[in-house]
C-alpha positions as CSV (number, residue, x, y, z in Angstrom):
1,X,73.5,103.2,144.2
2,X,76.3,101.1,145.7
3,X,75.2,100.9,149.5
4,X,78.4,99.7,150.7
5,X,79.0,103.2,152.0
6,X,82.2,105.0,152.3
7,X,84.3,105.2,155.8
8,X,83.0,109.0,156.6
9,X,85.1,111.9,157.8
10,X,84.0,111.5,161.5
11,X,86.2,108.7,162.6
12,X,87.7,110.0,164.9
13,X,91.4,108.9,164.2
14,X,91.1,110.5,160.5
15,X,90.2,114.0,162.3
16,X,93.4,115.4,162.6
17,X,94.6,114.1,159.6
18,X,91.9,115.6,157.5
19,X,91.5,118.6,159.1
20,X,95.5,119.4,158.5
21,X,94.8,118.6,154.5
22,X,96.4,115.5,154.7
23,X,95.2,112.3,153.1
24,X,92.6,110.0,155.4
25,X,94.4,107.0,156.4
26,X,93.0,103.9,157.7
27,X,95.9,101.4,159.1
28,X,94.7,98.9,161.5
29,X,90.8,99.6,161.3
30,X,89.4,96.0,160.7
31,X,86.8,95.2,158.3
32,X,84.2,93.0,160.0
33,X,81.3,90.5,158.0
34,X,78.1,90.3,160.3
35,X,74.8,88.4,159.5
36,X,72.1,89.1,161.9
37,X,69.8,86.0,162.2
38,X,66.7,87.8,164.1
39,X,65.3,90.9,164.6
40,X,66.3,92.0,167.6
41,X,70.2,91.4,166.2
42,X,69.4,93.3,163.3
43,X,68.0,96.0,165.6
44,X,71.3,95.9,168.3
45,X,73.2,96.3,164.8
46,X,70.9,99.4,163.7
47,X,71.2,100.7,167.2
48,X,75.2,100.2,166.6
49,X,75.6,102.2,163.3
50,X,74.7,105.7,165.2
51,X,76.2,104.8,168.4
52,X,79.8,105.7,167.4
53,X,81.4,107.3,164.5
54,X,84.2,104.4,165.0
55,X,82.0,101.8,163.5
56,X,80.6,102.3,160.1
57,X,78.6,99.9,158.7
58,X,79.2,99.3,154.7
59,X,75.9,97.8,154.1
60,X,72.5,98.7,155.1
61,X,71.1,97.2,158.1
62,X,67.7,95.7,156.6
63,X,67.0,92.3,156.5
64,X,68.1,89.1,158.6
65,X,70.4,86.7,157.2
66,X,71.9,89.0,154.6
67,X,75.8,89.9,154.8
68,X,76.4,93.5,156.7
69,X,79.8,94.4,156.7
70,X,81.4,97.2,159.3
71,X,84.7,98.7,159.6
72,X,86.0,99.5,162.8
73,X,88.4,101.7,164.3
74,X,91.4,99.7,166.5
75,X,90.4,101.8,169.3
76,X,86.8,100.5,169.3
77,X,87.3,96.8,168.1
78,X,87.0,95.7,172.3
79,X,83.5,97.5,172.3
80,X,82.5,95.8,169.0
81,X,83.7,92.3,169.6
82,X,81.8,92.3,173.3
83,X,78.7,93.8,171.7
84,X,78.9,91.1,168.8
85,X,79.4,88.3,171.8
86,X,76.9,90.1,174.6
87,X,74.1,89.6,171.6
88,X,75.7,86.5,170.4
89,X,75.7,88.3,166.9
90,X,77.7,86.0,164.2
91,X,80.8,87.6,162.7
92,X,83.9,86.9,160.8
93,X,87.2,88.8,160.4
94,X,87.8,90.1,156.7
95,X,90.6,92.4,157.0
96,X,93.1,93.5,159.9
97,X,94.2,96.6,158.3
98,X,92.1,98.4,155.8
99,X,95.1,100.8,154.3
100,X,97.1,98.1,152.7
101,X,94.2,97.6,150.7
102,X,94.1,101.3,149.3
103,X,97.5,101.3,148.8
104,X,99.2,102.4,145.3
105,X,96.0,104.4,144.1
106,X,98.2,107.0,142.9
107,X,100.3,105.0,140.8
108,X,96.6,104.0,138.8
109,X,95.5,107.7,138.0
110,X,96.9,110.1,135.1
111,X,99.5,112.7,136.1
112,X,97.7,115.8,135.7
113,X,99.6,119.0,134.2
114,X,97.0,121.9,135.3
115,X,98.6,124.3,132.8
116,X,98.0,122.4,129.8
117,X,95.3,123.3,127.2
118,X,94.7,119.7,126.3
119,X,95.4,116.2,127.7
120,X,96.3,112.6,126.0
121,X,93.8,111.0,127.4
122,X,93.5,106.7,127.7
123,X,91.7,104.0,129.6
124,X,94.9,102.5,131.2
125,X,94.6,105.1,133.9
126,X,92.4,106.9,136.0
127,X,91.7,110.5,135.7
128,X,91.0,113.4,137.7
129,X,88.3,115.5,137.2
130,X,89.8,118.7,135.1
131,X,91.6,116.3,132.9
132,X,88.5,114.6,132.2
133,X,87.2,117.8,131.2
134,X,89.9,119.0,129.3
135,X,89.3,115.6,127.4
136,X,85.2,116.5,126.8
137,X,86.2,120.0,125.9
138,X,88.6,118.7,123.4
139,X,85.4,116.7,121.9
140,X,83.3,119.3,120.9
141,X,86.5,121.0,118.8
142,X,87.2,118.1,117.4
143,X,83.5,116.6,116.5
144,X,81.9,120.2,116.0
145,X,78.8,119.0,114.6
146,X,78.4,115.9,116.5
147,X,79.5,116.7,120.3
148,X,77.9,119.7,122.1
149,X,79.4,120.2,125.8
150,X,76.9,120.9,128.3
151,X,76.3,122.4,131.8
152,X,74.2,120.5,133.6
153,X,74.3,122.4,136.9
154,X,76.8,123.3,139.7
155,X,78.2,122.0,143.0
156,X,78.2,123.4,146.4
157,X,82.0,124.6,145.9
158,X,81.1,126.3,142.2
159,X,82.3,123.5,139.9
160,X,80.4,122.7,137.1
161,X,78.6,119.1,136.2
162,X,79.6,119.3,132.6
163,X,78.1,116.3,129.8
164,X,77.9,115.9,126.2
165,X,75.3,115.4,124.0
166,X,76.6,113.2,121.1
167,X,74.1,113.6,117.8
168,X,75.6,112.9,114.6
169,X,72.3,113.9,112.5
170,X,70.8,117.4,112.2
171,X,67.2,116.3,113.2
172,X,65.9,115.1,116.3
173,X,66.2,111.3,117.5
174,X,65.3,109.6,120.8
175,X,67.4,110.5,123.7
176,X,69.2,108.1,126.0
177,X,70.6,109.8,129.2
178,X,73.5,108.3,131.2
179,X,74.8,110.0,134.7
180,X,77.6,108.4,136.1
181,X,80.1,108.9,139.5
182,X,76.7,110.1,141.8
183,X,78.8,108.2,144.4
184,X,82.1,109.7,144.7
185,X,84.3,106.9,145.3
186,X,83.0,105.1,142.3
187,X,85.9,105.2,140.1
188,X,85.1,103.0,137.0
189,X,81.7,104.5,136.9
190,X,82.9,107.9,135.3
191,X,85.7,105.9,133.8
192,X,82.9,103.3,131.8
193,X,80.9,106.7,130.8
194,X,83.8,107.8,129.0
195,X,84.5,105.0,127.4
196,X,81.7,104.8,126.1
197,X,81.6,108.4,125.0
198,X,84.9,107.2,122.8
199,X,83.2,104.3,121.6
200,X,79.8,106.3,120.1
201,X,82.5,108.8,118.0
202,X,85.3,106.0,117.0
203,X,84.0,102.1,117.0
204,X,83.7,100.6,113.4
205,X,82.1,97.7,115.0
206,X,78.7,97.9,113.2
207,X,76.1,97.3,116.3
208,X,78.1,100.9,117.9
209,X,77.8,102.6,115.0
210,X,74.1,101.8,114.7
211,X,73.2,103.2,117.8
212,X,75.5,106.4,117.8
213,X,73.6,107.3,114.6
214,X,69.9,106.6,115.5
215,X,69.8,108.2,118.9
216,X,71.1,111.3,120.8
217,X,73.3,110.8,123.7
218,X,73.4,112.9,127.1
219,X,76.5,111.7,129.3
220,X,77.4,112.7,132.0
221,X,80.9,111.1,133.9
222,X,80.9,113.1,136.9
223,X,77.6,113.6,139.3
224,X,79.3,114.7,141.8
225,X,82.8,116.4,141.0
226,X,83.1,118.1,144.6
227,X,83.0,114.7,145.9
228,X,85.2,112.7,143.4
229,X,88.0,115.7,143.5
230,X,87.7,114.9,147.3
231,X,88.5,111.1,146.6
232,X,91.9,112.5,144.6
233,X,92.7,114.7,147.2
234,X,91.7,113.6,150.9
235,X,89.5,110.5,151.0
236,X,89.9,107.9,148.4
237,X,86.7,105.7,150.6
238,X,84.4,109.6,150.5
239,X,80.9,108.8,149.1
240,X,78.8,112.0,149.2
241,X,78.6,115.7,148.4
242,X,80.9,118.2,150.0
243,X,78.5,121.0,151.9
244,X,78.8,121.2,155.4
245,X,76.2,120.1,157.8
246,X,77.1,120.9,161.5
247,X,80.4,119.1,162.4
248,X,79.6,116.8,159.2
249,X,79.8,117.0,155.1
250,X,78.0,116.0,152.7
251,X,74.1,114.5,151.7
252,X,74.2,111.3,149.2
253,X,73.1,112.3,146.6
254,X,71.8,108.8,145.2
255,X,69.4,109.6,148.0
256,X,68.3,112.8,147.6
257,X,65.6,113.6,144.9
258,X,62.3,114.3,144.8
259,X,60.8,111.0,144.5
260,X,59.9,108.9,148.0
261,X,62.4,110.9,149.3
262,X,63.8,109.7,152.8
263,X,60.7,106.7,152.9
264,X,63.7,104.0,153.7
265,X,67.0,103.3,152.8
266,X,68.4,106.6,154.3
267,X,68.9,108.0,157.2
268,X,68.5,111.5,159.0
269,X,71.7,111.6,160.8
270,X,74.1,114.0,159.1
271,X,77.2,112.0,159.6
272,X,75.9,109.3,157.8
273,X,77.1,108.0,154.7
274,X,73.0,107.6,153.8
275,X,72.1,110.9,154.9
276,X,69.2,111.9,153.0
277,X,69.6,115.6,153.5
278,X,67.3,117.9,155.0
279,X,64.6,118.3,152.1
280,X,64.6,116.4,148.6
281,X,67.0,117.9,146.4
282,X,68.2,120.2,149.1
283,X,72.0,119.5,147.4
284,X,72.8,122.0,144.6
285,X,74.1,118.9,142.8
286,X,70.6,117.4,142.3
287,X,68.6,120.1,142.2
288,X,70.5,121.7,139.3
289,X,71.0,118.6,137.6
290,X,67.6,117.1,137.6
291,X,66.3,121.1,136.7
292,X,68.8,119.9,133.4
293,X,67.1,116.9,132.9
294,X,63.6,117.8,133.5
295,X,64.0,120.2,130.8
296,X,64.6,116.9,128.8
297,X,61.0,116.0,129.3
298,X,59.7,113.8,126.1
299,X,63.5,113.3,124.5
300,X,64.2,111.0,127.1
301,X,63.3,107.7,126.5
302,X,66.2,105.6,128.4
303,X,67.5,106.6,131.7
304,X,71.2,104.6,132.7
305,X,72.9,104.9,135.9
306,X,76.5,103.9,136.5
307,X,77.6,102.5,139.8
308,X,79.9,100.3,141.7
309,X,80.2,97.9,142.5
310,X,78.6,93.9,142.5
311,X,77.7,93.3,139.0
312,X,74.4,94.3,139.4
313,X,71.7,95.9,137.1
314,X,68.6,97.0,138.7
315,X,65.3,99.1,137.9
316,X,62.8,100.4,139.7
317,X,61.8,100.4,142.6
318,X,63.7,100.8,145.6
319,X,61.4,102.3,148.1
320,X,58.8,99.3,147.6
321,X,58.5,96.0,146.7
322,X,55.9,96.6,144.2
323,X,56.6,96.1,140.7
324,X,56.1,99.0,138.0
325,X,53.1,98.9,135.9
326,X,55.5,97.5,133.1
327,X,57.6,95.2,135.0
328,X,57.5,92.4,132.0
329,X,59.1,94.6,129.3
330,X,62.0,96.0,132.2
331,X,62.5,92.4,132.5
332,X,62.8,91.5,129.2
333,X,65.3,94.2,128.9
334,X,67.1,93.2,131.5
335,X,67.3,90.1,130.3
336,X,68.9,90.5,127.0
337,X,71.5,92.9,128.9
338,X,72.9,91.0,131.3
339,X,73.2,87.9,128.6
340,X,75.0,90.5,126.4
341,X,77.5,91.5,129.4
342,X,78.4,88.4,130.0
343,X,79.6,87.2,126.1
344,X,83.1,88.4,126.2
345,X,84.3,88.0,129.0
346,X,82.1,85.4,130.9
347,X,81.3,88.3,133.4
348,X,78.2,87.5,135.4
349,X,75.6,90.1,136.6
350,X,72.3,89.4,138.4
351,X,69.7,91.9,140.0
352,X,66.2,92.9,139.2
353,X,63.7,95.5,140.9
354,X,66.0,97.7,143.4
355,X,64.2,96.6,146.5
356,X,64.5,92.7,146.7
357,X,67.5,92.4,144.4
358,X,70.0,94.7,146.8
359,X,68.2,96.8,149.4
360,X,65.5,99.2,149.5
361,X,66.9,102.6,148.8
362,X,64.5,105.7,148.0
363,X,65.3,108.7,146.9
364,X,67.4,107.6,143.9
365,X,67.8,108.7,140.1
366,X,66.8,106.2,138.6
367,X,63.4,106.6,140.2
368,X,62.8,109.9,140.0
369,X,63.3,109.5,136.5
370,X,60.9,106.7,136.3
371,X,58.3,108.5,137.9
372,X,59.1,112.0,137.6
373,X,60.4,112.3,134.1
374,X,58.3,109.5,132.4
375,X,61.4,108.0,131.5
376,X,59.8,103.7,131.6
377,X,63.1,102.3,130.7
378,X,65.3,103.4,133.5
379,X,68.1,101.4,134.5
380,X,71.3,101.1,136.9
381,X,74.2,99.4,136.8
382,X,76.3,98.5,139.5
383,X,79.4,97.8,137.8
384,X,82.9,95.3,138.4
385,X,83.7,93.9,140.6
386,X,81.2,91.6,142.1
387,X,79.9,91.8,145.5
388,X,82.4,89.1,146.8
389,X,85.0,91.9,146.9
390,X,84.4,93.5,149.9
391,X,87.2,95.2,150.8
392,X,88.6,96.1,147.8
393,X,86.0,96.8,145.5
394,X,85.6,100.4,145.1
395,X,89.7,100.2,143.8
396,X,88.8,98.4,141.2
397,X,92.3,97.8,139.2
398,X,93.2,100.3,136.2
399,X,94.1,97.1,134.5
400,X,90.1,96.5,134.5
401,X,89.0,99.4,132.6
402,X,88.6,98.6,129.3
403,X,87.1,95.0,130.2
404,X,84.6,96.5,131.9
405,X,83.9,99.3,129.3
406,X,84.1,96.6,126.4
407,X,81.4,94.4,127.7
408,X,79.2,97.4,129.3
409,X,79.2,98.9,125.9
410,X,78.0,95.1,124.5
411,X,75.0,95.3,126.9
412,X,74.0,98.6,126.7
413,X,73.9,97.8,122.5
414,X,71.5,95.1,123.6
415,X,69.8,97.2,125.8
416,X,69.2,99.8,123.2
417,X,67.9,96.9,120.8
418,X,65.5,95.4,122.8
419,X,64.1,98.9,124.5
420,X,63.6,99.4,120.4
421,X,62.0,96.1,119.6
422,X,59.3,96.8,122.6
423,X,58.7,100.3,121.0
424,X,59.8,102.6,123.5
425,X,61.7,104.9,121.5
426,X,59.8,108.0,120.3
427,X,60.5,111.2,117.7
């Protein structure tokens, strides 16, 4: 979910540098916090996002008196500030120079030897993508007769979305499905999914156990592998999918299936870091993988979907304000998870129906499971850190890993509980 959208290809100054396979670099572009107190400033600021692909908005431009914040290009910052004055919009400075806080990512990922067969793998580090599956394919030698790997579909450049299903009894049990890294530059989102995945085959702790061995698990770390190979190798800030469109890449593909599609929340434009695409699940990535799921239909009783970041957990829906039919029992879910996130650590998430707790966003997972599936319990969280961290919160520290993993496993445990208690959970 995680609307504070990535810093797209088509600034200008990060042309040449991509296009020569170097690594996009953002010194001196300024990172700006807006609030537009009417309509007509929210409308100059809509008007603003498209006018230039020098200023990219990080939020999306929907209500009054909400924080909006926009990073500009030092070329452009006399345009900006004038237009922000002309309209008497308020703003504040919140960073002069954007690259010093994307610094030292490399240092926080996993050296990755291509030609080995199998990989020590940790949550101290970071990984990139093949060494992640390495690790998954390593699973299912090691647990034969608990982890299955799976393809769940492809990308536009041919790599595959691979999961596990973890089932550690011969007959069937209620399924709980969890997709993470949809959003590219997500980083703990695939990293908390595979934690996880570790903590379902190894805890002791007897609240893990219990629900590794009453219900299947589908996980899925990586979404979107084209895009989060793209963050290792290019664009640490790059958000969506990887297939061209005109002089642009890449549809989001949190925005992109078949339910509501493109209603609000999205966009049309091609460069945009909301760009719905041209037709619901017109991106390989979701059309594949919700073929996968669909195929699902009546083992899956609890949709999750990892995000970052702002310590957020939301359900459906976020094309409308309107609650769901069983809006109590989602609450009540809710929350008994965010009370059990917060035990260990003290960490504290709000959130609520997608709409009015964040933004209205259509087109997303969580929804089309909701609606499309039949899945009623269908969940997202937007993981650490919280929304305070502007600037710096898609590098979420490697440091932070386990933490977050720790006390996300705690609340989906609760989760899992209370989705039983209310009787959701079928044979």
């Amino acid at each position: 979910m995680a609307f504070k959208n990535q810093l797209i290809l088509g600034f200008c100054l990060l042309a040449v540098a991509l296009s020569s396979g170097e690594r996009a670099r953002y010194d001196n572009y300024r990172v700006y916090k807006t609030i537009a107190s009417t309509p007509a400033e929210l409308e100059v600021l809509k008007n603003l996002e498209g006018a230039s692909d020098s200023i990219m908005f990080l939020d999306g431009i929907h209500l009054i008196n909400q924080d909006i914040s926009v990073v500009v290009a030092p070329h452009k910052v006399p345009d900006f500030l004038e237009i922000m004055g002309t309209n008497e919009i308020e703003y504040e400075l919140l960073e002069s120079n954007l690259q010093s806080q994307l610094e030292g990512d490399e240092e926080q990922v996993a050296k990755s030897d291509s030609n080995a067969r199998a990989v020590s793998y940790g949550w101290s580090q970071y990984y990139q993508l093949d060494d992640t599956y390495k690790w998954m394919q390593q699973l299912a030698v090691e647990y034969p007769s608990i982890v299955t790997l799976v393809e769940a579909g492809k990308t536009y450049q041919g790599r595959s979305i691979l999961g596990v299903k973890i089932s550690k009894s011969q007959s069937a049990k209620p399924g709980i499905f969890i997709e993470a890294g949809i959003h590219a530059r997500e980083w703990i989102a695939p990293a908390t999914a595979t934690y996880l995945i570790n903590q379902l085959l190894t805890s002791n702790v007897a609240s893990v156990k219990q629900i590794a061995e009453n219900y299947d698990w589908y996980i899925f770390p990586h979404a979107n592998p084209d895009g989060y190979v793209y963050t290792h190798t290019t664009d640490r800030m790059w958000r969506k999918t990887r297939a061209p469109y005109g002089s642009c890449f890449g549809a989001d593909p949190n925005r992109n299936w078949g339910f509501q599609w493109n209603t609000v929340g999205s966009s049309n434009n091609a460069c945009s870091d909301t760009y719905a695409g041209p037709s619901a699940f017109s991106e390989i990535e979701t059309r594949s993988f919700s073929q996968y799921i669909e195929s699902l239909k009546g083992k899956i009783f609890l949709y999750i979907s990892f995000h970052a970041y702002s310590q957020y957990l939301l359900y459906p829906y976020g094309h409308t304000s309107s609650l769901p039919s069983n809006y109590k029992d989602l609450k009540q879910v809710f929350d008994a998870s965010i009370a059990a996130m917060g035990k260990r650590y003290g960490t504290k998430y709000t959130g609520g129906n997608i709409y009015d707790a964040i933004y209205p966003a259509s087109g997303a997972s969580v929804d089309w499971a909701y609606e499309k599936v039949g899945t009623k319990m269908s969940f997202c969280y937007e993981l650490r850190p919280s929304s305070n961290s502007v600037v710096t919160g898609f590098k979420l520290p490697a440091a932070q890993i386990i933490p977050t993993g720790e006390e996300t496993v705690d609340s989906i445990t609760a989760m899992v509980n209370e989705v039983q208690k209310l009787g959701y959970f079928k044979n």
